[in-house]
VOFI-111032 format. One record per residue (C-alpha): residue number from 1; residue in three letters; x, y, z. Coordinates in Angstrom, 3 decimals, always signed. Layout:
// VOFI-111032
seq  type  xx  yy  zz
NUM  Ala  X  Y  Z
...
***
This chain:
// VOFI-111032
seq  type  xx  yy  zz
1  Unk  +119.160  +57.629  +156.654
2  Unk  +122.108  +55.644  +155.676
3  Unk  +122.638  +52.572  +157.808
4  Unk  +125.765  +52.910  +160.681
5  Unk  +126.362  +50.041  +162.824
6  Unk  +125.443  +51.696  +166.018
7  Unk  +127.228  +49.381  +169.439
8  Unk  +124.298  +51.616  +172.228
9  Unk  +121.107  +52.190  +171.405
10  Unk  +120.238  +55.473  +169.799
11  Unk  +117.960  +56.817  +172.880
12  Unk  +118.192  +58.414  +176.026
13  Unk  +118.038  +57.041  +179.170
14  Unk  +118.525  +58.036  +182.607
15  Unk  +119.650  +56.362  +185.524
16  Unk  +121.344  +58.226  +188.075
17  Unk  +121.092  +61.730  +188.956
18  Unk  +123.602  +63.814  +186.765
19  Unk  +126.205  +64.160  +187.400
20  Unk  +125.866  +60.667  +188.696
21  Unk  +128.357  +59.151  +191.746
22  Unk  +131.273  +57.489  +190.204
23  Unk  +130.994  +61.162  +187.959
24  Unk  +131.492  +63.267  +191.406
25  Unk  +134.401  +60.587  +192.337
26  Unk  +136.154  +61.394  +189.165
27  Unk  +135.185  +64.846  +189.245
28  Unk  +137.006  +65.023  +192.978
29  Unk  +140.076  +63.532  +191.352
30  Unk  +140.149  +66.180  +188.819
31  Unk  +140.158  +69.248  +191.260
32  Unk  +143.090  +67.860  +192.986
33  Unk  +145.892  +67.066  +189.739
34  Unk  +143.748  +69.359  +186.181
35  Unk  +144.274  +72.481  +185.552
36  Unk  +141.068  +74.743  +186.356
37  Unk  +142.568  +76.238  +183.240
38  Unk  +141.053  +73.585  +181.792
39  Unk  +137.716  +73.716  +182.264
40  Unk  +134.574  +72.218  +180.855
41  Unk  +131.345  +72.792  +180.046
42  Unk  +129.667  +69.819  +182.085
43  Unk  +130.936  +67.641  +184.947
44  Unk  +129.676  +64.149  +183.476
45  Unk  +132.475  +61.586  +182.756
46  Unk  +132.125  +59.541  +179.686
47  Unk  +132.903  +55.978  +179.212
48  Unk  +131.933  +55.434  +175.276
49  Unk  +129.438  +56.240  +172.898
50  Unk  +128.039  +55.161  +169.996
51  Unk  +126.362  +57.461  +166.964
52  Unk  +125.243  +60.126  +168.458
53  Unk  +124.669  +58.830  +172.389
54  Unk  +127.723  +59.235  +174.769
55  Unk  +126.964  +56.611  +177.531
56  Unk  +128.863  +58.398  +180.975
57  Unk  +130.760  +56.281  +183.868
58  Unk  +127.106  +55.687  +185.816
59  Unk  +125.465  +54.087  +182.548
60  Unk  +123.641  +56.931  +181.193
61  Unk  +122.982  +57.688  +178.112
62  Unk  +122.972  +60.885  +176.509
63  Unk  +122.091  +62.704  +173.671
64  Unk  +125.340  +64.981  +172.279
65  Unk  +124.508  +68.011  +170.509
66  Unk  +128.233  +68.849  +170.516
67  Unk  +130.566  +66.138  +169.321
68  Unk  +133.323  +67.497  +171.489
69  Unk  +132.891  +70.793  +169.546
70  Unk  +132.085  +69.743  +165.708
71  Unk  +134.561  +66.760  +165.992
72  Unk  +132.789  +63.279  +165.815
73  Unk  +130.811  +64.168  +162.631
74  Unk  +130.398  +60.601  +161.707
75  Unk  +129.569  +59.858  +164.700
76  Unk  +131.018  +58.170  +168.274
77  Unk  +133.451  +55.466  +167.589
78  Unk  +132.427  +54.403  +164.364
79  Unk  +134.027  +50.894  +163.555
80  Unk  +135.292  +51.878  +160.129
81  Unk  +137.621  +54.706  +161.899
82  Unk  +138.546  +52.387  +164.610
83  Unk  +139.682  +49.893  +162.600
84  Unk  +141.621  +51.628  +160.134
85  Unk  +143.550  +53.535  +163.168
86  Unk  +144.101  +49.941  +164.791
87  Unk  +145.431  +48.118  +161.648
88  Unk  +147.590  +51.163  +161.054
89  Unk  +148.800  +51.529  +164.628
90  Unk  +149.993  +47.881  +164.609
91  Unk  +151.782  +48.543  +161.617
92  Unk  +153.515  +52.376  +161.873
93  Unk  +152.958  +54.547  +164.874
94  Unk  +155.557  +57.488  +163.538
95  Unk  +158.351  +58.359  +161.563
96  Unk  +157.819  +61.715  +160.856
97  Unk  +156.910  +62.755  +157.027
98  Unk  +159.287  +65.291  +156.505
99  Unk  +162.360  +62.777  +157.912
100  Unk  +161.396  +59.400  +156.325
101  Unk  +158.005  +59.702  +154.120
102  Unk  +154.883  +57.301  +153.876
103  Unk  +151.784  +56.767  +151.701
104  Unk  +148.512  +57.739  +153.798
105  Unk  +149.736  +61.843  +153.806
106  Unk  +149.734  +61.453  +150.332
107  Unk  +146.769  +60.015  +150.053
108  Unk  +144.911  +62.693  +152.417
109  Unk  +146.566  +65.522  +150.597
110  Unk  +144.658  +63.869  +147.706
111  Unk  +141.423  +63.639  +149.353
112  Unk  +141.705  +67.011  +150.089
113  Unk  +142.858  +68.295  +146.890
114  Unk  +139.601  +66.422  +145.073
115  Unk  +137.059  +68.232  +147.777
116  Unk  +138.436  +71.496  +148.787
117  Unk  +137.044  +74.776  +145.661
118  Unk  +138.498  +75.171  +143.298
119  Unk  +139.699  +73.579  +139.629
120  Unk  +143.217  +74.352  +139.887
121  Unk  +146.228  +72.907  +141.675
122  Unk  +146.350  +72.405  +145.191
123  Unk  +148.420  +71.247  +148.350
124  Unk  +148.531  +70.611  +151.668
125  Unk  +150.546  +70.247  +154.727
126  Unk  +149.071  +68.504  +157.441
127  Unk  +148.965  +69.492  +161.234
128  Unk  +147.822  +68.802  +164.409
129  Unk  +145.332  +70.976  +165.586
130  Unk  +143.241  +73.710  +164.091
131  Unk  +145.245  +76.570  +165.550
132  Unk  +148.027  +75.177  +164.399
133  Unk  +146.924  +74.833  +160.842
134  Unk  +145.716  +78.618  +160.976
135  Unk  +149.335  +80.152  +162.257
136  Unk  +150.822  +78.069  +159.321
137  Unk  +148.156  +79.730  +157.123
138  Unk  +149.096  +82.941  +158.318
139  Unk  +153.077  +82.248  +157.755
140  Unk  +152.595  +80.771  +154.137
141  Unk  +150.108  +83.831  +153.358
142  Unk  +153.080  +86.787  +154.772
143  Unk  +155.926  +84.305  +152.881
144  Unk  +153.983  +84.355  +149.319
145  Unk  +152.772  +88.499  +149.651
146  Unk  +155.782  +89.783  +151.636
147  Unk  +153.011  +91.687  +153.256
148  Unk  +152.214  +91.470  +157.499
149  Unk  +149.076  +92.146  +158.026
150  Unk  +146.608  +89.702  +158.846
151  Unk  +142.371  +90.440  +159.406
152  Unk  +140.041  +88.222  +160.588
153  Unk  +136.356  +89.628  +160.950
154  Unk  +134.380  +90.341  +164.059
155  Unk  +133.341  +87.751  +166.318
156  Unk  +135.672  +85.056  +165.197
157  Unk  +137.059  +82.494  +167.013
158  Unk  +140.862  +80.747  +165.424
159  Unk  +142.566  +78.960  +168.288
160  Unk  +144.354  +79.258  +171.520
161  Unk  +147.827  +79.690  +170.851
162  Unk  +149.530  +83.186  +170.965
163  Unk  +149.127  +84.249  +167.545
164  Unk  +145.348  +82.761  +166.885
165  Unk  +144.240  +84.191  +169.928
166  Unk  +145.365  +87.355  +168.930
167  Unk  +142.887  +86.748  +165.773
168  Unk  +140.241  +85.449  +168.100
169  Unk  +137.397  +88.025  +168.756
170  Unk  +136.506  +88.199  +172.456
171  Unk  +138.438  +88.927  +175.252
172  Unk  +137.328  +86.473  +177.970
173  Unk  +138.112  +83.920  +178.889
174  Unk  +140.190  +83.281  +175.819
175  Unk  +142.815  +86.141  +175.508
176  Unk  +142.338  +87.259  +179.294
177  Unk  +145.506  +87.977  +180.395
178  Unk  +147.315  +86.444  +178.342
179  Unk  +148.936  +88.971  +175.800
180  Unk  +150.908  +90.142  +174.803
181  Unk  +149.904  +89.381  +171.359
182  Unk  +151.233  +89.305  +168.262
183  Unk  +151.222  +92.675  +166.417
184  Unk  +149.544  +93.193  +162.804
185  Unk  +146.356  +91.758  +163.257
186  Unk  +143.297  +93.452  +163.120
187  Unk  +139.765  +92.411  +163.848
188  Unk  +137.056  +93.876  +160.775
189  Unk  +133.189  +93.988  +160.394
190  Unk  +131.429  +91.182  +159.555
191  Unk  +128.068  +90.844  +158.219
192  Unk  +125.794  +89.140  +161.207
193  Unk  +122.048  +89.897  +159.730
194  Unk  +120.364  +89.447  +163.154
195  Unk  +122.425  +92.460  +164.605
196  Unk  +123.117  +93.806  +161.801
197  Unk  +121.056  +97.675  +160.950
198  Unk  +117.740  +96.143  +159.642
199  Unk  +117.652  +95.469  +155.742
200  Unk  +121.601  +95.604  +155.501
201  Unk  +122.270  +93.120  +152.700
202  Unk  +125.664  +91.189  +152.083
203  Unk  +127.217  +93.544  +149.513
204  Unk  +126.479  +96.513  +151.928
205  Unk  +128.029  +94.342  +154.991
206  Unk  +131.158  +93.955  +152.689
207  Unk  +131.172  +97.149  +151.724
208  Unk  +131.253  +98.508  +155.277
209  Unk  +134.276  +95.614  +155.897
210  Unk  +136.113  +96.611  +152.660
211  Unk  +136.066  +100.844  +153.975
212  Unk  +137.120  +99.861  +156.992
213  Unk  +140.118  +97.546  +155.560
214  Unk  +141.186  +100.722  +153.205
215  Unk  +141.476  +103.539  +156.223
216  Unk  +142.158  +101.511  +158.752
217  Unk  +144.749  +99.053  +157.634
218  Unk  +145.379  +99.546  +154.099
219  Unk  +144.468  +97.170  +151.111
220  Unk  +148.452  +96.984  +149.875
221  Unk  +149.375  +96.396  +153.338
222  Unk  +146.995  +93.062  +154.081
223  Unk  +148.580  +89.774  +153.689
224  Unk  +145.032  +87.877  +153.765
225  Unk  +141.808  +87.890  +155.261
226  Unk  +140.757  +85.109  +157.362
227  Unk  +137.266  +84.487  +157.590
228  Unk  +134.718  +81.311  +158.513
229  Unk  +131.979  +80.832  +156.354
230  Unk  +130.133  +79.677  +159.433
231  Unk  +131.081  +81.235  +162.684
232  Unk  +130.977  +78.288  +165.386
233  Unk  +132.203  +79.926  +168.790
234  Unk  +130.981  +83.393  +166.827
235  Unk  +127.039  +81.885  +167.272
236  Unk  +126.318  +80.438  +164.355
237  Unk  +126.995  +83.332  +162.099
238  Unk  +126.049  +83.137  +158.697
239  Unk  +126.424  +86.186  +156.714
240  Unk  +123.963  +87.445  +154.436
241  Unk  +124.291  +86.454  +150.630
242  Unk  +126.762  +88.204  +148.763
243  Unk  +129.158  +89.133  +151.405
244  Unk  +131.998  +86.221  +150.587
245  Unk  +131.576  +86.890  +147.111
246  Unk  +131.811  +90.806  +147.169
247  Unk  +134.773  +90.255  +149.620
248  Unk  +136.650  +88.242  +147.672
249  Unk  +136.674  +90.016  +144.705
250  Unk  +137.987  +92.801  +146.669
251  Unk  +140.787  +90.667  +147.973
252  Unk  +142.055  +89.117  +144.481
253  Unk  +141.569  +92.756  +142.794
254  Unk  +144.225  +93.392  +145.568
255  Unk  +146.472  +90.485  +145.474
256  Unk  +145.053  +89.804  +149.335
257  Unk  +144.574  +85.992  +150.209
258  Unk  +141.343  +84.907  +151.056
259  Unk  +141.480  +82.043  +153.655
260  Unk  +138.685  +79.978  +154.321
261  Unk  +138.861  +78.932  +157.859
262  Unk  +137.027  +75.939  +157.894
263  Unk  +137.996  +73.906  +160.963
264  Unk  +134.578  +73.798  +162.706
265  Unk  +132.303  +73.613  +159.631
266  Unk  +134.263  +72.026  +156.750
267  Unk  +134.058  +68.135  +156.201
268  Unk  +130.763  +67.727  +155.395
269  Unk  +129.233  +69.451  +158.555
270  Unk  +127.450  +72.057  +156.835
271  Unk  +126.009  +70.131  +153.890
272  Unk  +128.518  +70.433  +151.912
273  Unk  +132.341  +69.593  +152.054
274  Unk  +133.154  +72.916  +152.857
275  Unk  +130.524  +75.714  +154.006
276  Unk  +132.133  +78.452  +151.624
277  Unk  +130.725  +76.549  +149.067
278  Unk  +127.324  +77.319  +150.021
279  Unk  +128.437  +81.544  +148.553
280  Unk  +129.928  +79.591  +145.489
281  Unk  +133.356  +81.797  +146.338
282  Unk  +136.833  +80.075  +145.810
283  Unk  +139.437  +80.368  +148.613
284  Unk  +142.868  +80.958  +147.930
285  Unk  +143.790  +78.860  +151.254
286  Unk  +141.072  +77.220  +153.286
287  Unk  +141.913  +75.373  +156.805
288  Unk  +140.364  +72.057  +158.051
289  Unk  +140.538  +69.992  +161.493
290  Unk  +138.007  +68.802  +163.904
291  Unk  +135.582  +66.484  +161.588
292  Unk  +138.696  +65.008  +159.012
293  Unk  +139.638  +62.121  +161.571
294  Unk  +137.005  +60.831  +163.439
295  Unk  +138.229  +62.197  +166.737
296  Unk  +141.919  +61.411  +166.335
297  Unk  +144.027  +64.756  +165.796
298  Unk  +144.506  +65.780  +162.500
299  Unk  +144.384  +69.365  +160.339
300  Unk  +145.589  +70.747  +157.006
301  Unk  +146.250  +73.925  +155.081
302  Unk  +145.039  +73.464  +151.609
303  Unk  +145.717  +75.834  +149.068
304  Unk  +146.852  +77.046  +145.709
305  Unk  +149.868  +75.432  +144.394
306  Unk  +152.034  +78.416  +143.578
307  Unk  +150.927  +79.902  +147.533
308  Unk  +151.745  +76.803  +149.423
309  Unk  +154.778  +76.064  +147.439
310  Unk  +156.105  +79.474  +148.308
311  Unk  +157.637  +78.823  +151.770
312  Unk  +161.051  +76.956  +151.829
313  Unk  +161.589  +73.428  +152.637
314  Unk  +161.692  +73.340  +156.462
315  Unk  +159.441  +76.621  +156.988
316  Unk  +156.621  +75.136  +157.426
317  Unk  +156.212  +71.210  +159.398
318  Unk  +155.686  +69.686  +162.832
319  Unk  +156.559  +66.248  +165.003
320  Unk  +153.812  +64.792  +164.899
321  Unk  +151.869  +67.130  +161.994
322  Unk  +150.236  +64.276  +159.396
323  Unk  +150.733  +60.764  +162.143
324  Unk  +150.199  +57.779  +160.304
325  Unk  +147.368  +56.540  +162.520
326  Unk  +145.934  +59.992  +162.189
327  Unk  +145.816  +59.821  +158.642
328  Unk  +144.696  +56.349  +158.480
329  Unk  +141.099  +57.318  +160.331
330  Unk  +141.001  +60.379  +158.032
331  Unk  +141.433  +58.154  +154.818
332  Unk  +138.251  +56.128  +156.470
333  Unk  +136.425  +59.606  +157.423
334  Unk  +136.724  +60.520  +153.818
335  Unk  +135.818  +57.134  +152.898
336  Unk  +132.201  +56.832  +154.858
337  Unk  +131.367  +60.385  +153.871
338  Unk  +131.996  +59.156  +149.770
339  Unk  +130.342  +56.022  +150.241
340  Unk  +127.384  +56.933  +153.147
341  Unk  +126.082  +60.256  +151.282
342  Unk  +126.774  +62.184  +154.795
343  Unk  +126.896  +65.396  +152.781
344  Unk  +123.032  +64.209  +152.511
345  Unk  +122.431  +63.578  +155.925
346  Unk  +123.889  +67.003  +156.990
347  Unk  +121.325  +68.528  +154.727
348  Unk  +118.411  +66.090  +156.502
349  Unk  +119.481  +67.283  +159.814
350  Unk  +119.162  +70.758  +158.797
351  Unk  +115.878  +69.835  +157.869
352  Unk  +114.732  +67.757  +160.701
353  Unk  +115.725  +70.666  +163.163
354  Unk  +114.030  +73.347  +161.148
355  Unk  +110.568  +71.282  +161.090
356  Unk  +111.770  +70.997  +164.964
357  Unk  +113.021  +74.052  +166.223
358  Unk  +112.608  +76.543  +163.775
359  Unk  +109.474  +78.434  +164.812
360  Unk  +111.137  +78.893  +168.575
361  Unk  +111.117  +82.432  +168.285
362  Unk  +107.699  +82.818  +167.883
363  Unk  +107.001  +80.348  +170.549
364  Unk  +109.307  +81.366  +173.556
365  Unk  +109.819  +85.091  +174.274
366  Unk  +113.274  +84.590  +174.842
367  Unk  +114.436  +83.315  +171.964
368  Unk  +115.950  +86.349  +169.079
369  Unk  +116.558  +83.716  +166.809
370  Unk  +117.141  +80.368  +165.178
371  Unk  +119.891  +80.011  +162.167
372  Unk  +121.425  +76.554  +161.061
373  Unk  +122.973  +75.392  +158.081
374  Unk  +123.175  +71.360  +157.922
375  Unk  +124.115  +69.980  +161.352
376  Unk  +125.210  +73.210  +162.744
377  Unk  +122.932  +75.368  +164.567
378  Unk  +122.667  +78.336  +167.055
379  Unk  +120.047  +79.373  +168.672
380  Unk  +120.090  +83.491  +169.926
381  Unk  +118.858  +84.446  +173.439
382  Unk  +117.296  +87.862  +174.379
383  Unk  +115.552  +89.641  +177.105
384  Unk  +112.089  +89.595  +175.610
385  Unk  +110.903  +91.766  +173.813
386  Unk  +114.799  +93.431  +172.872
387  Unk  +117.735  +92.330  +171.345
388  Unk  +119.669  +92.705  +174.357
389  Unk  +121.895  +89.442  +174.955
390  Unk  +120.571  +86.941  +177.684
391  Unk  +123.567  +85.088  +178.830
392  Unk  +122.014  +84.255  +181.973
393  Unk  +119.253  +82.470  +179.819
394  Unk  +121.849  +80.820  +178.094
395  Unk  +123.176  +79.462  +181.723
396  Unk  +119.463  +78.303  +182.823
397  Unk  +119.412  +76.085  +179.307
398  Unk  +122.303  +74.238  +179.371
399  Unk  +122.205  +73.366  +183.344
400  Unk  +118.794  +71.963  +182.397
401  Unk  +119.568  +70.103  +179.055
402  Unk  +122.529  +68.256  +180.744
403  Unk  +121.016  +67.507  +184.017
404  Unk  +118.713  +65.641  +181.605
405  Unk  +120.719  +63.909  +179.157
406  Unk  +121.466  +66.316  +176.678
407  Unk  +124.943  +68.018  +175.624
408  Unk  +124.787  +71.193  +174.265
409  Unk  +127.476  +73.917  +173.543
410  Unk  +127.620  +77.109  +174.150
411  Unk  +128.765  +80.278  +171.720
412  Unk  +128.774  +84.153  +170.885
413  Unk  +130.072  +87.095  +171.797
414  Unk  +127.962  +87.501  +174.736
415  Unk  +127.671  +84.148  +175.535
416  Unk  +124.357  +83.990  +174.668
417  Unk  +123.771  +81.371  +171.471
418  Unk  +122.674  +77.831  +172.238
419  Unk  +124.871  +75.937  +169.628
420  Unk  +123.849  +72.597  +168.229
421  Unk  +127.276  +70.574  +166.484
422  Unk  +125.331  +67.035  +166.480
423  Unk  +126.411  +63.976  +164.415
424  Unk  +124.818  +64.097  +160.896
425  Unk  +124.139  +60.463  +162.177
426  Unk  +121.657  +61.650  +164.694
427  Unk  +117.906  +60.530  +164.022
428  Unk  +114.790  +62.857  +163.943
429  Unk  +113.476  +60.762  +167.110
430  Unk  +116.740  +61.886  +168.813
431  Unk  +116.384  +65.611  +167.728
432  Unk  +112.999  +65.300  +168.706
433  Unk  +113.528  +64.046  +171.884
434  Unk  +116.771  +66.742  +172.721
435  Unk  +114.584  +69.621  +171.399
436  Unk  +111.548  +68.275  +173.618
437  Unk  +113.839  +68.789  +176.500
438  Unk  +115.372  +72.279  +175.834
439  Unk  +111.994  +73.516  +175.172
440  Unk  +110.975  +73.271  +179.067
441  Unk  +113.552  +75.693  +179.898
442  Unk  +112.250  +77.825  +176.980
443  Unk  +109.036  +77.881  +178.562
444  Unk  +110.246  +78.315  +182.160
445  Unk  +112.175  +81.754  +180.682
446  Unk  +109.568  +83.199  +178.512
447  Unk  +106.982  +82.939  +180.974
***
């Protein structure tokens, strides 16, 4: 594994209950001044990390399986990100690009003009969030086709703001009372081969998602299709092969943009700088966020010259969209991926948890299924001996994993995938040592 000056030891170690006391303090705090809105996952309160070990307010250390949902790819805090953001912040904090210009947007657009698909011209406009980057995705895509329909497949997850949640799949908690939404958008089959009827293959899945574009919407009528190579809040949905590929011939015989929504798997997460590369298809657009900045808030819309060019001057920007010190950690993101091989040690995670994990459905009764692609995996929970959704199993996993020093996420439709977004820094002692822990809740629930 490549070397990464690591400031906590890469183990787990335990030394309070969890959550532990000065945890509870903060967590008493919280109730009385957060939003319940704003919930999360697991009442532990960090202090730093390191890698792939958050160490909490009480001194524990813990393994994170999450990186606050696919963000710290690199890792926790690496130096190299740290100190590009601090030289930059004592130099520029803001000006705003589209008042008064500077270098280190340029530069990203760059960077992300050399590793997005495709041969052909490309730019970006940079962001702040995810969401953010797909609603401009969705603007540029009506502007250039003077069409208004947007589709985004089954089970997808694309933000929280009105528009993205009205692409996002699932009702709760999400969209719950919240619309209401944006018209124009329609939800469309996706190919998902463990739910899927038995032996469907990917040109059969697309076919099914193509009929149902054509006499439900209308193929002249569709401004673009938004899809993600790898669903992340889906479960770790990867269609079957030939899916992408059959679908996006369908949308450029159709003058349809295909948009790549790569916000939770792109940046080398998957293996690869982008997970639609795995099909070999080229987007027309294709979204990024999370993993570009090392934790600081970044995104982009990358895409086609003549598309992206298509909106007006002033149609399409942001306050803080493209912040120097933002940019400045991405450059060094982009940098230690280059220079470190992470694409590589994506694909050795992928590895390490298939030798690990990857025979847990024969093993444990409640386990449907395990499906990863580099350092993204979900793991599918079932009553045994169906197919039938086990959120409650999902529950019983993650209560024990973190009162032990593990962070996992959870994911699906029916809130019933176990989803693993580690660091492609983490070791195979440290995957051993999470999966080691998971597994005696397996056991508990298949029994």
């Amino acid at each position: 594994m490549a070397s990464s000056p690591f400031t906590v030891s890469q183990e787990r170690k335990i030394v309070t209950e969890l959550p532990g006391p000065k945890s509870k303090e903060l967590h008493a705090r919280r109730l009385k001044t957060v939003s319940r809105g704003a919930g999360t996952l697991v009442d532990i309160y960090m202090d730093h990390g390191s890698g792939a070990i958050l160490v909490d307010v009480d001194g524990n250390q813990i393994i994170d399986l999450g990186c606050g949902i696919g963000v710290t790819t690199i890792g926790h805090a690496h130096p190299a990100v740290a100190a590009a953001a601090s030289a930059q912040a004592s130099k520029l904090t803001h000006t705003l690009f589209t008042v008064t210009p500077y270098e280190n947007y340029l530069r990203v657009a760059e960077k992300l003009a050399e590793h997005t698909p495709g041969d052909f011209e490309k730019h970006s406009i940079l962001v702040n969030s995810g969401a953010e980057a797909v609603e401009n995705a969705v603007k540029i895509a009506r502007k250039f086709t003077g069409r208004r329909a947007i589709a985004a497949l089954d089970h997808a997850f694309h933000g929280r703001t009105n528009l993205t949640m009205a692409m996002t799949y699932r009702p709760f908690p999400e969209r719950a009372g919240m619309g209401p939404f944006p018209g124009e958008i329609y939800s469309v089959p996706t190919s998902y081969p463990f739910r899927d009827p038995e032996g469907m293959t990917g040109v059969e899945a697309a076919e099914r998602t193509i009929d149902y574009i054509n006499t439900h919407i209308g193929a002249t009528e569709l401004a673009a299709l938004f899809v993600e190579p790898i669903q992340g809040d889906g479960g770790i949905v990867i269609p079957a092969e030939g899916f992408f590929e059959t679908l996006s011939a369908f949308c450029t015989a159709n003058g349809i943009m295909f948009v790549a929504d790569e916000i939770q798997a792109g940046i080398a997460r998957s293996g690869a700088w982008y997970s639609i590369e795995h099909s070999g298809v080229v987007p027309d657009m294709i979204t990024s966020a999370k993993g570009i900045a090392g934790g600081f808030p970044l995104a982009a819309v990358t895409g086609r010259a003549d598309v992206m060019d298509s909106v007006q001057p002033g149609g399409i920007g942001g306050t803080f969209g493209g912040n120097p010190v933002s940019t400045a950690a991405a450059l060094a993101v982009f940098k230690l991926i280059e220079d470190e091989n992470l694409i590589g040690e994506a694909q050795r995670v992928e590895k390490a948890f298939f030798a690990r994990i990857g025979d847990w459905a024969e093993k444990f009764s409640v386990v449907g299924e395990v499906r990863g692609k580099g350092a993204m995996f979900g793991v599918e929970l079932v009553h045994p001996g169906t197919r039938k959704p086990n959120p409650e199993a999902l529950t019983a996993v993650i209560t024990h994993a973190t009162i032990n020093g593990v962070i996992v996420l959870d994911a699906g439709s029916w809130d019933s995938v176990l989803r693993f977004l580690p660091s492609v820094v983490i070791s195979d002692e440290l995957i051993d040592d999470a999966a080691t822990v998971i597994e005696e809740a397996l056991a508990k629930l298949s029994v």
